[in-house]
VEXDREN-2710 file (C-alpha; in Angstrom, 1 decimal):
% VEXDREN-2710
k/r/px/py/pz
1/UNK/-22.0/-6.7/-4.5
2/UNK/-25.3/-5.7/-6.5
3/UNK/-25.4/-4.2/-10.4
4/UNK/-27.8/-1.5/-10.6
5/UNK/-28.6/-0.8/-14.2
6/UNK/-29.9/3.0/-13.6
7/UNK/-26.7/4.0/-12.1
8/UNK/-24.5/2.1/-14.6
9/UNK/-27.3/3.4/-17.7
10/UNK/-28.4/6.5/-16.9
11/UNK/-26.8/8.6/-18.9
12/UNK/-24.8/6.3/-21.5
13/UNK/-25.9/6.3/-25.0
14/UNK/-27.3/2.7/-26.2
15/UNK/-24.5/0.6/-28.0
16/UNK/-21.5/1.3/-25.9
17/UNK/-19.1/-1.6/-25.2
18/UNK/-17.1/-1.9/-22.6
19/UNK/-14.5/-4.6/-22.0
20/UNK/-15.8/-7.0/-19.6
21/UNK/-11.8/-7.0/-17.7
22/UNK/-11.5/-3.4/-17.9
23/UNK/-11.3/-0.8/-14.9
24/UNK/-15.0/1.0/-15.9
25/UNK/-17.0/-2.8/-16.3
26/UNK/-15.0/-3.8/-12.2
27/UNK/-16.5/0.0/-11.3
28/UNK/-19.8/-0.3/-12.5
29/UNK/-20.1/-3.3/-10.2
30/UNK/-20.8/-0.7/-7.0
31/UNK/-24.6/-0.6/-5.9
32/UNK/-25.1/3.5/-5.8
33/UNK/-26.5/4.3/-2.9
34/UNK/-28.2/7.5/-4.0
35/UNK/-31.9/7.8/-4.1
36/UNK/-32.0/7.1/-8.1
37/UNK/-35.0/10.0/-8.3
38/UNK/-33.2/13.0/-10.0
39/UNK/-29.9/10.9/-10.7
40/UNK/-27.8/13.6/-13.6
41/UNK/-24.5/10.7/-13.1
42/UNK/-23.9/7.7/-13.3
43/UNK/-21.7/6.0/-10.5
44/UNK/-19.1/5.0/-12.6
45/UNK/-19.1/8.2/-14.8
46/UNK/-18.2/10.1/-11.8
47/UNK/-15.5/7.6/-10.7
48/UNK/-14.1/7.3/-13.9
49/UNK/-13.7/11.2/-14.0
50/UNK/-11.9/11.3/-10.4
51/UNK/-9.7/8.6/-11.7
52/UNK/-8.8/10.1/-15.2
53/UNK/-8.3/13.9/-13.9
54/UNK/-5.7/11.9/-11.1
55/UNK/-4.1/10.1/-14.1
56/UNK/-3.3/13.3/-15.6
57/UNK/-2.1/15.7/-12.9
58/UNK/-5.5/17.0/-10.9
59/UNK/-5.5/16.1/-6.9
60/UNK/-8.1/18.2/-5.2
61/UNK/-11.9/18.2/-6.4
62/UNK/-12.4/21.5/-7.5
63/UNK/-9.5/20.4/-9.9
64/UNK/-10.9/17.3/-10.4
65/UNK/-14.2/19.3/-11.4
66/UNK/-12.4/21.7/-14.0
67/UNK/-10.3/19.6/-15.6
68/UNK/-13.6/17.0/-16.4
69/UNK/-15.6/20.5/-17.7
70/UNK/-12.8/21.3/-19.8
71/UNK/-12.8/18.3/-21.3
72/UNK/-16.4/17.5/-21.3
73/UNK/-17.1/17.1/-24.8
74/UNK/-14.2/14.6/-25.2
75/UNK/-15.1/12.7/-22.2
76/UNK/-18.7/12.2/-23.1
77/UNK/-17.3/10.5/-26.7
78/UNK/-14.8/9.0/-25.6
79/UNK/-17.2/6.9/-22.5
80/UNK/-20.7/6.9/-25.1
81/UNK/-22.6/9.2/-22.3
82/UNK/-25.3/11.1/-23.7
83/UNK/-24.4/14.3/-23.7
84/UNK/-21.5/16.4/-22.1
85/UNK/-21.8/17.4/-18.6
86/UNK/-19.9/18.3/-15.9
87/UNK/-20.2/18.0/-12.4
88/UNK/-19.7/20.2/-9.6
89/UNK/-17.1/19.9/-7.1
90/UNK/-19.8/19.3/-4.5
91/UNK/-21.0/16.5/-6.5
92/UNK/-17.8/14.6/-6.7
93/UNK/-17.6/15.2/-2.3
94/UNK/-21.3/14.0/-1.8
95/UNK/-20.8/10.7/-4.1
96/UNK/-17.4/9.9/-2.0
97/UNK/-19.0/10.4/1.1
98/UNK/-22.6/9.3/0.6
99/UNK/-23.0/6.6/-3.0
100/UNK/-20.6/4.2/-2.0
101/UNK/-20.0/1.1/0.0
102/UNK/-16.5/2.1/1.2
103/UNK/-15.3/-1.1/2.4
104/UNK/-17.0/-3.1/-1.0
105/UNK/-15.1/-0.2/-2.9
106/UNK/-11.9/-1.2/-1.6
107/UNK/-12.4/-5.0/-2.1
108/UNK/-13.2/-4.1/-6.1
109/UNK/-10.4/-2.0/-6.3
110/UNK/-8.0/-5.2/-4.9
111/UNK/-9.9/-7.5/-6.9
112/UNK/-9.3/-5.8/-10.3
113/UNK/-5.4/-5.8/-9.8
114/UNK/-5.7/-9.1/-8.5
115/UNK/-7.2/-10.6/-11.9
116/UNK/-4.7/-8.9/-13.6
117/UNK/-2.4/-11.2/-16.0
118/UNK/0.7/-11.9/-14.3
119/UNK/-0.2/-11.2/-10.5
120/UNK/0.0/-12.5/-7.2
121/UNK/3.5/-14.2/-8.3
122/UNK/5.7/-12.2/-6.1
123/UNK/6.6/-13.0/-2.4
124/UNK/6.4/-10.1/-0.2
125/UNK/3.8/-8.5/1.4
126/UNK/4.3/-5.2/3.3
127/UNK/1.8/-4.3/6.2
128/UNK/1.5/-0.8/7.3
129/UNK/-0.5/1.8/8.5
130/UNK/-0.6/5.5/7.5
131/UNK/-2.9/8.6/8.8
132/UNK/-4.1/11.3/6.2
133/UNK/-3.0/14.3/8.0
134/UNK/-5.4/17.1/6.7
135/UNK/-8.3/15.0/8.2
136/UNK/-6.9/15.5/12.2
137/UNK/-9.3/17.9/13.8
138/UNK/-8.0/20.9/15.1
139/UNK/-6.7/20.1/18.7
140/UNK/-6.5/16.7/18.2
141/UNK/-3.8/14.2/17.5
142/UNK/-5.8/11.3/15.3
143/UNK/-7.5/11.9/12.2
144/UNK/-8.3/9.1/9.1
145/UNK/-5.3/6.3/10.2
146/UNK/-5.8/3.9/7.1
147/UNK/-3.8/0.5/7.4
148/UNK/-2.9/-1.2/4.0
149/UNK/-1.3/-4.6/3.0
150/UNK/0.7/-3.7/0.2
151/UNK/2.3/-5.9/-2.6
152/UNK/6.0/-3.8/-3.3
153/UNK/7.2/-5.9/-6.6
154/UNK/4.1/-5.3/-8.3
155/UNK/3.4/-1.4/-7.0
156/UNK/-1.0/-2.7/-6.1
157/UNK/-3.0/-2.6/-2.7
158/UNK/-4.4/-6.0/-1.4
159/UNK/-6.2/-4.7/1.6
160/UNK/-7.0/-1.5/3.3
161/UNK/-9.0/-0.5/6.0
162/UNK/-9.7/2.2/8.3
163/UNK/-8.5/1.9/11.8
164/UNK/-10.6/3.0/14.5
165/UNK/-10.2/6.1/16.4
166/UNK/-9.9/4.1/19.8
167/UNK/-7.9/0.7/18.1
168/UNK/-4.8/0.4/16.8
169/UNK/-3.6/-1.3/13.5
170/UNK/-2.9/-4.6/15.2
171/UNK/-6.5/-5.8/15.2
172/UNK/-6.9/-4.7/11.4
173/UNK/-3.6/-6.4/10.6
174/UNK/-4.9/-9.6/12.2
175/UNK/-7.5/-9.4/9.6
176/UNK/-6.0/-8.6/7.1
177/UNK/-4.1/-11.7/7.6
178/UNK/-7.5/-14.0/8.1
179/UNK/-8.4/-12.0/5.0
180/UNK/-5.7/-12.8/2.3
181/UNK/-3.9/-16.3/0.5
182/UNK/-0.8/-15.8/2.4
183/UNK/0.0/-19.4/0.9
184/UNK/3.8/-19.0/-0.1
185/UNK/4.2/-15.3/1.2
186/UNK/6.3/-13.0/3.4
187/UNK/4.4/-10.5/5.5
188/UNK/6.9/-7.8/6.8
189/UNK/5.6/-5.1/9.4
190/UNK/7.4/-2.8/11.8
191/UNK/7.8/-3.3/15.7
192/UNK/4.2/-2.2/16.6
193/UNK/3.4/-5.2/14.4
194/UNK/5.6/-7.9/16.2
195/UNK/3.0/-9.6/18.2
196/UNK/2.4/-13.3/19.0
197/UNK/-1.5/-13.5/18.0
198/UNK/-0.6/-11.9/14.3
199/UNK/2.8/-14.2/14.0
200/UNK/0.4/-17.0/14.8
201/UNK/-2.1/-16.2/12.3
202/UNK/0.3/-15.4/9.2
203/UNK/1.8/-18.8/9.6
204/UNK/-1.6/-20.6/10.2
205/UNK/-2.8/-19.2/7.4
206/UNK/0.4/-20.7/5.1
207/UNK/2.7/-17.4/5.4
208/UNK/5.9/-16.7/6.8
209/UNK/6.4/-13.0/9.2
210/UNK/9.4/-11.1/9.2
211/UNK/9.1/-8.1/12.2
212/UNK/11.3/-5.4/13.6
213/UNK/11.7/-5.8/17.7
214/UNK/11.4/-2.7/19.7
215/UNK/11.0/-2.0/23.1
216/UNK/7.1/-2.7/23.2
217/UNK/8.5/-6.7/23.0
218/UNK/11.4/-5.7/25.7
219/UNK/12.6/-9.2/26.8
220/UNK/12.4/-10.4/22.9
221/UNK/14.5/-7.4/22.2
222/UNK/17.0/-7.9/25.0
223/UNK/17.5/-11.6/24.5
224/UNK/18.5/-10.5/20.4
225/UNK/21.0/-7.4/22.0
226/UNK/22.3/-9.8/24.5
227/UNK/23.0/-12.9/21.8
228/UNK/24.8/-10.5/19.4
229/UNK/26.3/-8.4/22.0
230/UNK/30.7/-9.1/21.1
231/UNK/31.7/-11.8/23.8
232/UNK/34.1/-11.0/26.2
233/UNK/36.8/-13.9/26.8
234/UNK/38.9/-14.5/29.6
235/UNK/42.8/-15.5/29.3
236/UNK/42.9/-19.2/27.7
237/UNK/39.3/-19.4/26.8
238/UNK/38.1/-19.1/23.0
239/UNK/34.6/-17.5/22.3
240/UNK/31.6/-19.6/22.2
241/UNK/30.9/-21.3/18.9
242/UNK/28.0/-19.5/17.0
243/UNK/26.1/-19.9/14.1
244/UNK/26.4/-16.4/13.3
245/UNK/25.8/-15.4/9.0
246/UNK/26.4/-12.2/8.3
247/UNK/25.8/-10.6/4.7
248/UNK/26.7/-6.9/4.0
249/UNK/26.2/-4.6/1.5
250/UNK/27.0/-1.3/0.0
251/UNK/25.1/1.3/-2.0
252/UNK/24.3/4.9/-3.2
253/UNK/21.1/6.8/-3.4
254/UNK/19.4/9.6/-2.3
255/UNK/22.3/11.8/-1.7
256/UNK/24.0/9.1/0.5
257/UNK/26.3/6.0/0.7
258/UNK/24.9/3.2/2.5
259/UNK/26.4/0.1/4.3
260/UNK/24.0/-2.4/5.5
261/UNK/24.9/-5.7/7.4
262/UNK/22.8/-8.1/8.7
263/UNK/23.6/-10.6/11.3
264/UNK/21.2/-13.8/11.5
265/UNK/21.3/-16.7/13.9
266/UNK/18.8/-19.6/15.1
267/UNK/20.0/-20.2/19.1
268/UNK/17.6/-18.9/20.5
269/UNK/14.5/-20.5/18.7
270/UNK/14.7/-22.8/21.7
271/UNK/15.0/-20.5/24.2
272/UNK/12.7/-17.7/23.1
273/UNK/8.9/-17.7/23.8
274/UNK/7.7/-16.6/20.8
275/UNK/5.3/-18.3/18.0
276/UNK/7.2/-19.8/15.1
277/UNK/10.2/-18.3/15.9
278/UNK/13.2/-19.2/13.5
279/UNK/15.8/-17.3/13.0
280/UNK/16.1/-13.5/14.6
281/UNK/18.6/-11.0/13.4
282/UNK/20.5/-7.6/13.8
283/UNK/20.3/-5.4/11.2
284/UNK/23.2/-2.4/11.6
285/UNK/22.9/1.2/9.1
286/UNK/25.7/3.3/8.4
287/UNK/25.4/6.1/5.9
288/UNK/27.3/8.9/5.1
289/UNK/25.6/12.2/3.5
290/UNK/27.6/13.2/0.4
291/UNK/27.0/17.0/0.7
292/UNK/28.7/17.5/4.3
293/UNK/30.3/14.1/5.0
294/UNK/27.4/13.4/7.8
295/UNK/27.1/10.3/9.4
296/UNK/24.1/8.3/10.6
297/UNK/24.4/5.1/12.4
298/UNK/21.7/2.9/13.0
299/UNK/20.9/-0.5/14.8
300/UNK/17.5/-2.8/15.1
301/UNK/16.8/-5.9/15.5
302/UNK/13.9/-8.7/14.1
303/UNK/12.4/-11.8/14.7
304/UNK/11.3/-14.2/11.9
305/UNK/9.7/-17.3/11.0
306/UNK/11.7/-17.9/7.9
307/UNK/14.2/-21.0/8.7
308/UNK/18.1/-20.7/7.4
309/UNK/17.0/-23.2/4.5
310/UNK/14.2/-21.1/3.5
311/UNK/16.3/-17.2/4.1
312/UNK/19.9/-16.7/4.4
313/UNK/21.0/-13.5/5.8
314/UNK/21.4/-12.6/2.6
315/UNK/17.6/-12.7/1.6
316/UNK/16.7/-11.7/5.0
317/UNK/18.1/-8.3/4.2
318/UNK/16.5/-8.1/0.7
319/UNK/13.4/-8.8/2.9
320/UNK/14.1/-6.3/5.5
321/UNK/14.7/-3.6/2.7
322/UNK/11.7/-5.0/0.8
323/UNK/9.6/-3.6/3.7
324/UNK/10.6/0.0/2.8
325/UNK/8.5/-0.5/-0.4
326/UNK/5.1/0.7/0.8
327/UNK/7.1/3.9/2.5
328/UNK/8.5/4.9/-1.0
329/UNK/6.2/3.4/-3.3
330/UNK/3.0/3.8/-1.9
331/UNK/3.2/5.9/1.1
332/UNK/5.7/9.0/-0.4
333/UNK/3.6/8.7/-3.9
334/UNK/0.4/9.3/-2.4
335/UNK/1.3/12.1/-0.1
336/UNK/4.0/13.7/-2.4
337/UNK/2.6/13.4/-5.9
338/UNK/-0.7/12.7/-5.3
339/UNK/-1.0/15.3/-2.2
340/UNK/-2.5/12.9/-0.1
341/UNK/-1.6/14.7/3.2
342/UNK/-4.0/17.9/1.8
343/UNK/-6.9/16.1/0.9
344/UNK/-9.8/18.3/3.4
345/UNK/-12.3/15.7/2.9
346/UNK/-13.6/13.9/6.0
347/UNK/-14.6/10.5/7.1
348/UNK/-15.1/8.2/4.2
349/UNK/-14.8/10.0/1.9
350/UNK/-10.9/10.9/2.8
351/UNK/-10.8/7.1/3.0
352/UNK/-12.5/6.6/-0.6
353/UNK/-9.8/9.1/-2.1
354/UNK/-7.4/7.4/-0.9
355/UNK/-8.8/4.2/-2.5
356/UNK/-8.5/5.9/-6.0
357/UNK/-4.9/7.1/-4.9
358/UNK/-4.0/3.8/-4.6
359/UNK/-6.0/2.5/-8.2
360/UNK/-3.4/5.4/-9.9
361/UNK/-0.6/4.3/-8.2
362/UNK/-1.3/0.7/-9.2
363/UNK/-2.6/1.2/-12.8
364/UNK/1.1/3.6/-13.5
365/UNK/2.7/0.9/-12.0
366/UNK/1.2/-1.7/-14.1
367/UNK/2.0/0.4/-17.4
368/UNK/5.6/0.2/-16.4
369/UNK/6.6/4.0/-15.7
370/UNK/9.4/4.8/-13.4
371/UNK/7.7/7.4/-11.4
372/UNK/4.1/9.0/-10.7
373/UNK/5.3/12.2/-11.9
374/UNK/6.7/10.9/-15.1
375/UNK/3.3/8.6/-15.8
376/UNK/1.2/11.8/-15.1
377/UNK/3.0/14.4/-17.6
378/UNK/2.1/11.5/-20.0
379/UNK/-1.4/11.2/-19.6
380/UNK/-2.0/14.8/-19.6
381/UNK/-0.5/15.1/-23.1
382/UNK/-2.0/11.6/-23.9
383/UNK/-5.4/11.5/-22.8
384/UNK/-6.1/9.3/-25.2
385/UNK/-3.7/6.6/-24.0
386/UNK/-5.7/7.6/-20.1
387/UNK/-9.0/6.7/-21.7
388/UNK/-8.1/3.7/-23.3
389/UNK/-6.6/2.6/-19.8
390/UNK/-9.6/2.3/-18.0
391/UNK/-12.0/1.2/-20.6
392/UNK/-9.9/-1.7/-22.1
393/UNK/-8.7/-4.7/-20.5
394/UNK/-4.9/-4.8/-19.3
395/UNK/-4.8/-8.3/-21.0
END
């Protein structure tokens, strides 16, 4: 990464300290790739505007664009810019699209949550992938498919990248795992994700893989149905001895009650072509919605590298449910509160607000709210408090 002094400089008034930790010093680290001839904002400026206008409620540019000449006057004390300005909605599109480095954008925005005090301690890792569905083309089925290693205990994004139009995310999931210190982790994906080069390379790389089994891996899957399938004894015969543990438990949420029991066993690790396999499991749903008594039933099945010693069945399905963490605390947050899903820019620059989704989700997170929504009332009636986020270090 190159510092550019004319786009960090260009239109801050001399004197103005910024912490050295904070969000604005890890920003102004982007190279601008504008021609610097005629430059009116700063890089960072414009970033920092994006980013506080998303803090306090705005989603879409033109509201982005408002909200910053509203507040223009405050804004350019508060940051030491020379004098107030605000800049058009246009401006904000051609600086996504066009002044940034996407994929050295991404790596600053992991790296500052990384450095934060206290992170990087917890265990699982979610890998998932997830298309912005404003960006599809009329009359086609594919639009912006970003795929994201996410970090659910601490609510921050270690890695995303944009998955090619022809590819799928197994290739960007394979390097995601070259990518990142799996050292002491648990990397959970869903069944398009159980494959033997990307087990391989989690647990070369010092991590353990937990993956649902669908039909893409059929024999893996039938061999896990067949082993947990009841057995049927003859007259005089006793079942087979097992090694069968099963842990089960019950809960309410989201206008249902739940059962969950999962069923873990190691005979087939022997018998099973599969990298590193140690233990594989059945996991089985049932849940009954409290408003009209309906019931859902549901069955899968997974493969994992994680011996008994290391996961029980009873962390195994903290694991599995672990996995849902970048669906509801990344995934929903971004397209429900943050109204992902109708962002119309294209290309990168979908790619790049989806970036600065994920900085808000992570910097709420970090300021220990319970939900978007809640954190985002705040900072509207606290812009203060907003300000002070991204200009000060967390420590």
């Amino acid at each position: 990464m190159k510092y550019t002094p004319l786009s960090f400089d260009v239109n801050l008034r001399e004197g103005v300290v910024i912490d050295v930790d904070s969000l604005f010093a890890a920003l102004a680290k982007l190279e601008d790739r504008r021609d610097a001839r005629g430059l009116r904002y700063a890089l960072v400026t414009m970033l920092i505007f994006i980013v506080l206008a998303k803090l306090c409620g705005e989603d879409h540019l033109r509201g982005i664009a408002q909200w910053v000449a509203y507040r223009q006057e405050t804004l350019a004390e508060a940051l030491g810019l020379a004098k107030p300005q605000a800049p058009h909605a246009t401006t904000y599109s051609r600086v996504l699209n066009d002044a940034i480095d996407i994929n050295i954008f991404e790596q600053v925005v992991s790296d500052f949550f990384r450095d934060q005090p206290g992170t990087g301690q917890s265990v699982l890792i979610n890998f998932d992938g997830k298309t912005m569905r404003a960006t599809i083309p009329e009359g086609k089925t594919r639009g912006t498919h970003l795929f994201a290693a996410y970090i659910p205990e601490e609510g921050w994004v270690a890695y995303q990248v944009e998955v090619g139009n022809h590819e799928n995310e197994i290739p960007a999931a394979v390097e995601a795992a070259k990518q990142l210190d799996l050292r002491g982790k648990v990397v959970t994906g869903d069944a398009l994700l159980a494959q033997r080069e990307l087990s391989t390379t989690v647990v070369e790389r010092g991590g353990e893989y937990i993956w649902t089994v669908k039909d893409n891996q059929g024999q893996l899957k039938r061999d896990i149905e067949t082993l947990f399938q009841p057995e049927s004894c003859t007259g005089g015969f006793s079942p087979c001895h097992t090694d069968f543990q099963t842990k089960v438990t019950y809960g309410k949420g989201h206008g249902r009650r739940e059962r969950r029991a999962l069923t873990s066993s190691s005979m087939l690790n022997e018998y099973v072509a599969w990298p590193f396999c140690e233990q594989v499991f059945r996991l089985e749903r049932h849940s009954v919605r409290i408003s009209d008594d309906k019931v859902t039933d549901e069955v899968s099945y997974g493969v994992t590298s994680l011996t008994r010693e290391e996961a029980d069945a009873e962390q195994l399905l903290g694991f599995a449910r672990g996995h849902w963490g970048i669906e509801n605390g990344l995934h929903f947050r971004r397209d429900d509160s943050l109204k992902e899903d109708r962002c119309r820019l294209k290309g990168q620059g979908a790619q790049a607000m989806a970036a600065i989704n994920n900085l808000t989700v992570g910097l709420v997170r970090n300021q220990g709210f319970e939900t978007l929504p809640d954190a985002r009332r705040y900072y509207a009636a606290h812009l203060d408090d907003a300000i002070t986020l991204v200009l000060r270090s967390p420590g």
